[in-house]
N, C-alpha and C positions, 0 to 999 in steps of 0.2 A: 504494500500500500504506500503510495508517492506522498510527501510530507511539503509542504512550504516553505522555504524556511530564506526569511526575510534578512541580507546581510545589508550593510552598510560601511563604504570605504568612505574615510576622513583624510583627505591629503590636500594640502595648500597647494601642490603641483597639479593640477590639471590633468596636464598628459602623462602624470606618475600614475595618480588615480585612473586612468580610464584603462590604462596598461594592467594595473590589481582585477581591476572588471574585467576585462578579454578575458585573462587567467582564470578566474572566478567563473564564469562560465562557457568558457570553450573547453578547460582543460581539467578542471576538479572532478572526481567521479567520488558521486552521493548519490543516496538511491532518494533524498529529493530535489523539489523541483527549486530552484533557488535560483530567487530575484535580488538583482543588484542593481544598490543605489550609490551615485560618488555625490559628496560636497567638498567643498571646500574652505571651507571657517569653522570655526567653535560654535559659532552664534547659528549656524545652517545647522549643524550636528546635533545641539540640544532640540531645536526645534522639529527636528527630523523624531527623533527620538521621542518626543511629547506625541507627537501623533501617531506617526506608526510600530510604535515598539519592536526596535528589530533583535532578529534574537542572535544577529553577531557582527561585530563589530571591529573594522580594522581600521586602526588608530594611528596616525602619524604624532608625534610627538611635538616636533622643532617646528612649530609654529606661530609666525609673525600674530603680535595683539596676545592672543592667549593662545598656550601650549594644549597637549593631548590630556595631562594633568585638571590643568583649570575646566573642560569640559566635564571629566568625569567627577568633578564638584560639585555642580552643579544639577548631575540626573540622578536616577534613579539607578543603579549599577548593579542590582539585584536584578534587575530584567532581562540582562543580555549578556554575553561574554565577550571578553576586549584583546585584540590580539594584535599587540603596540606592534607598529612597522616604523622604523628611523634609521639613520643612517649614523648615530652616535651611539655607543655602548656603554654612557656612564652613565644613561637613564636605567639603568636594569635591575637594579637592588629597589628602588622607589615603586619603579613599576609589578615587582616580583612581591615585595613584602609587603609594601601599601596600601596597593591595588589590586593585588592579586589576578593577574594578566592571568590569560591563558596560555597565549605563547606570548616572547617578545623576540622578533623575525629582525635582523640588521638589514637594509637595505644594501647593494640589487635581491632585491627576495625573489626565488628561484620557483618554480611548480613543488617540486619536493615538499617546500616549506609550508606553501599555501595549502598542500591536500594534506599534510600532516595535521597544522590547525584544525582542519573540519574535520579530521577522522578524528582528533583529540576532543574533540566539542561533541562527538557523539556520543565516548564514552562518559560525558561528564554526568554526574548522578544527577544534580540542578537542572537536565534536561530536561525530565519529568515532572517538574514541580510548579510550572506553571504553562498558561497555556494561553495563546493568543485568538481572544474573537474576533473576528472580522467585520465590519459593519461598514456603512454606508461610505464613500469617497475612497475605498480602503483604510479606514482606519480602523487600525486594532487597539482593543481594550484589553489589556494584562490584568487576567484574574489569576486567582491560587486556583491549583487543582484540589487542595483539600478543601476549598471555598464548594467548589460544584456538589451538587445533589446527585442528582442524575443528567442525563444525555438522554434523548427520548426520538426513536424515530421519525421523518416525515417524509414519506417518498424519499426525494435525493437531497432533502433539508433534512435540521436536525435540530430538536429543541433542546439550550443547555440549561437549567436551572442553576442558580446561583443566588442565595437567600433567597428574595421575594422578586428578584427578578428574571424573565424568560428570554434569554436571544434566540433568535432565528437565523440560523446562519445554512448557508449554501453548502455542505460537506454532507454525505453519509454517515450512518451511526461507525461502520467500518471506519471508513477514514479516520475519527477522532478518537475511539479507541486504540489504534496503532501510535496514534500521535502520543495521546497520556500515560500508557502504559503504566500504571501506578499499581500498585500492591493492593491498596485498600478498592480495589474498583474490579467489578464481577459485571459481565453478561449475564444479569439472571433470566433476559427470554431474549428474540432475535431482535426485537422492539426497545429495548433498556439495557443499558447501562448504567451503574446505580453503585454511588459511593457507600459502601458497606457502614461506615463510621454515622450516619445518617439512620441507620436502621435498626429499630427498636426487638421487631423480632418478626418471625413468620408463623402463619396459622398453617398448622401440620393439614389438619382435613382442606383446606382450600388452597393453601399454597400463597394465600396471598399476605402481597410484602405490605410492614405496616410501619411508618417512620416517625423518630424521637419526635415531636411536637414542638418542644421545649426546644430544639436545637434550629426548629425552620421556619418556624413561627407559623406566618398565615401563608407561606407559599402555596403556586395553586398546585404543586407535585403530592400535596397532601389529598386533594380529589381524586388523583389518576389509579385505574384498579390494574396494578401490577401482581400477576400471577406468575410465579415463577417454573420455571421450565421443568419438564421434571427427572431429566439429567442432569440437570445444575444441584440440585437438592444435597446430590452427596458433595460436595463441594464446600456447603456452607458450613459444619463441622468445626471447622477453625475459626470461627465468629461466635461459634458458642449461643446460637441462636434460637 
């Protein structure tokens, strides 16, 4: 199942950045689909980042006005992973210890280096930990995956709950579960997806799922009659349910 997976290069050079891009996608092999974006300032990069939450980031350092540093001041740094590109080596303790880079790549940066980043960013655990909605303009809203309730099918849409709110988002129920891949989270029928940590208990004679109250409040996931599969049933054992 092909994933999205939104990068964004930061280089005051132009024709440096659009060269990171070729590479980015003519030469990296991911098994997703992955859209690049180049700027060029700190002030285009935050704002890049307020809107579309990209989930990797390649960071030029030595830049006029404000550096690779002062930007990642100023965002949100939980959201995405940063994998500094410069052509100086005495940024690398700051960037390493500080900021906790993923890579930090010396410019000329070679393909080797670029597919190394993305294969290291796939195995990172914080993959899983949250998950980007998609909405109107292309803008993504960064939620927690332990935030979601369930994922709910819709034809080739997909309803996510998320406290008391429902998106609609254009992906199959498939699609977003390969994407979340989280521990607490079960296929209990072909229709649901459903954060375990949410769920109070199951009725043996019916099967159906019944969720904490007290944890979702007035959401409308608390109407939907979830019957769970009944191959799944032995499955649930380790929920203790």
């Amino acid at each position: 199942m092909t994933n999205e997976l939104l990068v964004l290069v930061v280089d005051d050079e132009p024709k440096v950045g659009e060269l990171l891009k070729k590479i980015i996608e003519k030469k990296v092999k991911s098994d997703d689909k992955l859209e690049v974006h180049t700027v060029t300032s700190v002030s285009e990069a935050v704002k890049f980042v307020s809107n579309y939450s990209p989930d990797l980031v390649f960071l030029d350092i030595h830049m006029p006005e404000e550096n690779g540093f002062d930007f990642l001041n100023q965002v949100d740094k939980k959201s995405f992973e940063v994998v500094f590109t410069t052509a100086y080596d005495q940024y690398a303790i700051e960037a390493i210890n500080t900021h906790n880079c993923l890579m930090y790549l010396l410019k000329p940066i070679d393909l080797e280096e670029v597919q190394s980043a993305f294969d290291k960013y796939k195995e990172k655990a914080g993959y899983q930990y949250y998950y980007k909605i998609i909405k109107s303009n292309s803008k993504r809203i960064l939620v927690k995956v332990e935030d979601i309730i369930l994922c709910k099918a819709a034809d080739n849409y997909c309803e996510i709950y998320v406290g008391n709110t429902k998106h609609l988002i254009s992906k199959t129920l498939g699609a977003i579960e390969s994407k979340i891949m989280h521990q607490n989270f079960m296929r209990l029928h072909r229709s649901y997806l459903v954060n375990m940590d949410y769920v109070s208990h199951i009725e043996k004679e019916t099967k159906k799922i019944f969720f904490k109250k007290d944890l979702i409040g007035s959401s409308e996931c608390l109407d939907l009659e979830i019957i769970a599969s009944g191959n799944k049933l032995k499955d649930l054992n380790k929920w203790n349910l």
